[in-house]
N, C-alpha and C positions, 0 to 999 in steps of 0.2 A: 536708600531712598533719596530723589532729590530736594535738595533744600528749598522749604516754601519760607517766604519771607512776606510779614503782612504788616503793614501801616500804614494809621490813620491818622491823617490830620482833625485834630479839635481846633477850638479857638485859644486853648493854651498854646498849645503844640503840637510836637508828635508825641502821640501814645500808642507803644507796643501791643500789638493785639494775638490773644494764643489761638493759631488755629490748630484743631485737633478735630472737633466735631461741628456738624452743619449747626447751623444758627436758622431758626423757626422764623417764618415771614413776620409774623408779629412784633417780634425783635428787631428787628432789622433799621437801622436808621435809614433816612432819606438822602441818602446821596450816593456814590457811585465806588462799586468795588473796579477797580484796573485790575485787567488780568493780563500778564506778559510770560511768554513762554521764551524762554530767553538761552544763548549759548555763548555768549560776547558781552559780558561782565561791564564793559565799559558802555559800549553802546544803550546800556540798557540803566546803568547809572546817570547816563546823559538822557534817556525819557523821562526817568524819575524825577532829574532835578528839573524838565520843562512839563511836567504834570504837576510838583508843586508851585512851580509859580503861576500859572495857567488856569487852573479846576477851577475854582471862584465856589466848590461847594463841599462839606466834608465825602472824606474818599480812605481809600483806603487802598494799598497795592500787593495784589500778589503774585508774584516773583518769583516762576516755577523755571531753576535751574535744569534744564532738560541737556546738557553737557554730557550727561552718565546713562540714564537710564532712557534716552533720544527716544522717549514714547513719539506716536503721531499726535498731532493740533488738537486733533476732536478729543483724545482723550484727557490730555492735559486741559483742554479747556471741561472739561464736565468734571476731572477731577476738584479742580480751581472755584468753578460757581458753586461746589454743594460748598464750601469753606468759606465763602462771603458774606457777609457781614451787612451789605447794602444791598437797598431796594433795586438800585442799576447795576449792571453790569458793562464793562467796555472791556473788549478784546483787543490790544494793540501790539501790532510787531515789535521788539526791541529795536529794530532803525527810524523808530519814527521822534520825530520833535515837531511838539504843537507850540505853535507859536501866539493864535489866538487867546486874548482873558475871556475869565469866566463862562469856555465854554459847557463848562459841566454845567452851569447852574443853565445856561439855553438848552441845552440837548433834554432837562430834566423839565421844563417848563412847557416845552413841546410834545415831550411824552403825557404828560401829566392832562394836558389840554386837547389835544389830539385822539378819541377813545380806540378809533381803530391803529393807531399807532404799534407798527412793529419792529423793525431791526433800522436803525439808523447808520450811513458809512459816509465816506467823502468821495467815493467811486461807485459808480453803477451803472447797468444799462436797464431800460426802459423795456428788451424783449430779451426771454429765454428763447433763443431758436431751438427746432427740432435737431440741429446737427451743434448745438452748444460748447463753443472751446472756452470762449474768458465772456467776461461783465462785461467787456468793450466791443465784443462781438457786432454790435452796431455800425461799428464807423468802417468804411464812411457816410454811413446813412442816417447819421445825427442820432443815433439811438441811445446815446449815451449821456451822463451828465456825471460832472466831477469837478472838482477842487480843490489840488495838491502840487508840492511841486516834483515836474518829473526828472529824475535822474537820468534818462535815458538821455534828456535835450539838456538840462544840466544848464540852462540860463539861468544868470547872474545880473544884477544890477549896476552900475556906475560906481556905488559903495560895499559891494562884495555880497547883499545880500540875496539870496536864491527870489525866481520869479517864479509867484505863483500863476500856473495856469488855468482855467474853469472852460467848462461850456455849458454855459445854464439857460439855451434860445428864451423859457418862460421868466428868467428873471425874478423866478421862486427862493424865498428863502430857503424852504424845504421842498425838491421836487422830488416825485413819484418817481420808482423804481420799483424793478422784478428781484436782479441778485446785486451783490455786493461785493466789493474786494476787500478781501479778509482782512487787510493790514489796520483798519478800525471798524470795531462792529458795536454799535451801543444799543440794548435792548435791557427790557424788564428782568430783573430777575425771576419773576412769576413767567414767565412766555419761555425764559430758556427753561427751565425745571420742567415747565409743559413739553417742550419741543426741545431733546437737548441734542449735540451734536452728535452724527451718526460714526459712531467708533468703529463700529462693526464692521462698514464697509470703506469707509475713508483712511485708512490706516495710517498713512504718510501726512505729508504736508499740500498736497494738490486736492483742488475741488472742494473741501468741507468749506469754505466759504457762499461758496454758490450753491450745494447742496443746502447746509443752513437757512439761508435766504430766501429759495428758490420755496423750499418746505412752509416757511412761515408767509411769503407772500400768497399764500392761498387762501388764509383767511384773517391775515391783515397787510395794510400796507404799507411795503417798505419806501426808505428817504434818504435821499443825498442831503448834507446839511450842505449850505453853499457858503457860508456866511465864519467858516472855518479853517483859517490857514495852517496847512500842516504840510511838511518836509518830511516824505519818504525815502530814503537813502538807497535803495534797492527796486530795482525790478523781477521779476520773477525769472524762473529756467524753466524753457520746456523740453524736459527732460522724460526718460522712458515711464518714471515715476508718475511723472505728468501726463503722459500722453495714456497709459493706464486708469490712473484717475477722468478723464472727460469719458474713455468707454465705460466706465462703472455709471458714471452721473448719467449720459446719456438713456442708459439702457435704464436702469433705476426709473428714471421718470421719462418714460417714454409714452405715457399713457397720458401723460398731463402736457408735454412738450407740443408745439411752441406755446407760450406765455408771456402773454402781455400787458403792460397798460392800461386798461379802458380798453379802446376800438383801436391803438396803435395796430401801422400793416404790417403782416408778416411777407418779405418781400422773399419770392420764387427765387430769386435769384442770388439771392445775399446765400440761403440756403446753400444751393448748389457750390457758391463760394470754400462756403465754411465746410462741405464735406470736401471736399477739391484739397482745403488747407490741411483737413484734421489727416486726409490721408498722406500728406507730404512729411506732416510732421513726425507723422507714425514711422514711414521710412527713414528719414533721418535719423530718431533718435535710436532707431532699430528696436523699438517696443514692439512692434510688430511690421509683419512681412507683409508682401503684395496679396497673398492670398489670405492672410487674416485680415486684412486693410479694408479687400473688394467685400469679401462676404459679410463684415459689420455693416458697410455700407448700405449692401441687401439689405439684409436683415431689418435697418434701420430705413432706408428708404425706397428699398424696390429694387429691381432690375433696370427699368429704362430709367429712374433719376441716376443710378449708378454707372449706367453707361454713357451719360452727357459728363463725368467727371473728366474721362480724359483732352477733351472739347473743351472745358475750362482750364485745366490745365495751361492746356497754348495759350486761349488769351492769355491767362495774368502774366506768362512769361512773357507776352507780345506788350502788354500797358508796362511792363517793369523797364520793358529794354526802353522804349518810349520814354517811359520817362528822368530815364537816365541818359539818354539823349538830348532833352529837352534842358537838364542839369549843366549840361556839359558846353552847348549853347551859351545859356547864362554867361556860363564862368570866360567863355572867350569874349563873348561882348562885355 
């Protein structure tokens, strides 16, 4: 079995905690179990040590070695929350370092005061599309809201320290969201046990974030905390696993798909985008072929929205080359 590792901070110190059996809500202290599903020993010794100087509330972590027995996210995470000890829950990658204090003791103040309050993260967007690949699916239609820093742009400061980026147009401490990016998920312990992740059909590591999310923003609302510096060390792969998992999610909730906001619009066009994308990536990763690619597409959106894909197509190649033209400009002036 993989090694579960659990502690918790008191006001003496640290006190070893046996897990073996669930612990009754009644029970439960007021603060927040960490649950990290971990392969890189180090990485994940470096969250540890910036969750104890950080949390500002008692906590407790548990530390599912998945090295050996490489279950998928949703099951280690359901295995993890029946074994927690606290009223929260926080789901975070082994690459991450929180930089901000006491943000537990905010996330937990928010929940507490907040009654329709549901899954809290530092990434999200604002609409589920009907043709749904990521949380960010929005941009560039401002649909998104976030607060971390990205690996991908990899900006540093003058004294070496990472720049955190955000877009939060409302200026909300906490702004409304549909899904989430899995890398941090803080929610009630009572709301996952009601809602817990779908093992069944998520097996791997793609989509049970947005699945999760997407599930609970139906009848409560989810939240970007903006107010939270955190350094993610990775980006994601969109890999055949990946490109697998969006037609599970898709198809899955196709009856509730698109999802939004309040009255946010669901733009005709971003749509046609994201099917245009989801089937490039299909090919690519060779997850699936031209003729499994066309017919989800059907299925999912019709014949005539399926036949404007290869019509999109062109543009983005036409805006790509463009603006790599326009790049290249630049760089001579």
């Amino acid at each position: 079995m993989p090694v579960l590792a659990a502690c918790a901070a008191k006001s003496g110190g640290i006190v070893t905690q046996t897990v073996g059996k669930p612990v009754y809500m009644n029970e439960k202290i007021n603060g927040i179990s960490v649950i990290v599903c971990y392969r890189d020993p180090v990485r994940c010794e470096k969250l540890k040590n910036s969750i104890a100087d950080t949390i500002g509330v008692e906590y407790e972590i548990i530390a599912f070695d998945n090295s050996i027995e490489k279950w998928g996210l949703c099951r280690v995470y359901n295995h993890c929350a029946k074994k927690a000890g606290c009223r929260y829950l926080c789901f975070i990658h082994e690459d991450v370092v929180i930089v901000t204090k006491d943000w537990g003791a905010a996330l937990i103040k928010f929940a507490e005061s907040t009654p329709d309050c549901g899954v809290i993260g530092i990434a999200g967007g604002t609409v589920a599309h009907k043709n749904f690949i990521l949380w960010n699916d929005g941009w560039p239609d401002n649909n998104i809201r976030y607060r971390f820093w990205d690996p991908a742009e990899g900006k540093y400061g003058a004294d070496g320290t990472p720049i955190i980026k955000s877009y939060n147009p409302d200026n909300a401490a906490f702004a409304k969201v549909v899904t989430l990016d899995g890398c941090f998920l803080f929610a009630s312990w009572d709301l996952c046990a009601q809602k817990p992740f779908d093992e069944g059909t998520f097996t791997g590591f793609h989509l049970y974030d947005a699945d999760f999310t997407l599930k609970i923003a139906q009848t409560k609302q989810n939240y970007v905390c903006c107010k939270i510096d955190i350094y993610h060390y990775s980006g994601g792969t969109h890999n055949d696993d990946f490109c697998r998992g969006v037609r599970k999610f898709q198809i899955k909730w196709r009856s509730v798909l698109p999802f939004s906001v309040g009255s946010e619009k669901i733009s005709g066009w971003r749509e046609l985008n994201l099917a245009t994308e989801y089937i490039g990536k299909c090919l690519r990763s060779k997850a699936y072929g031209w003729g499994g690619s066309i017919s989800h597409s059907v299925r999912l959106n019709g014949y005539v929205f399926t036949a404007a894909t290869p019509f999109c197509f062109c543009v983005r190649k036409i805006l790509k080359l463009l603006t790599k033209l326009k790049i290249l400009k630049k760089r001579e002036t």
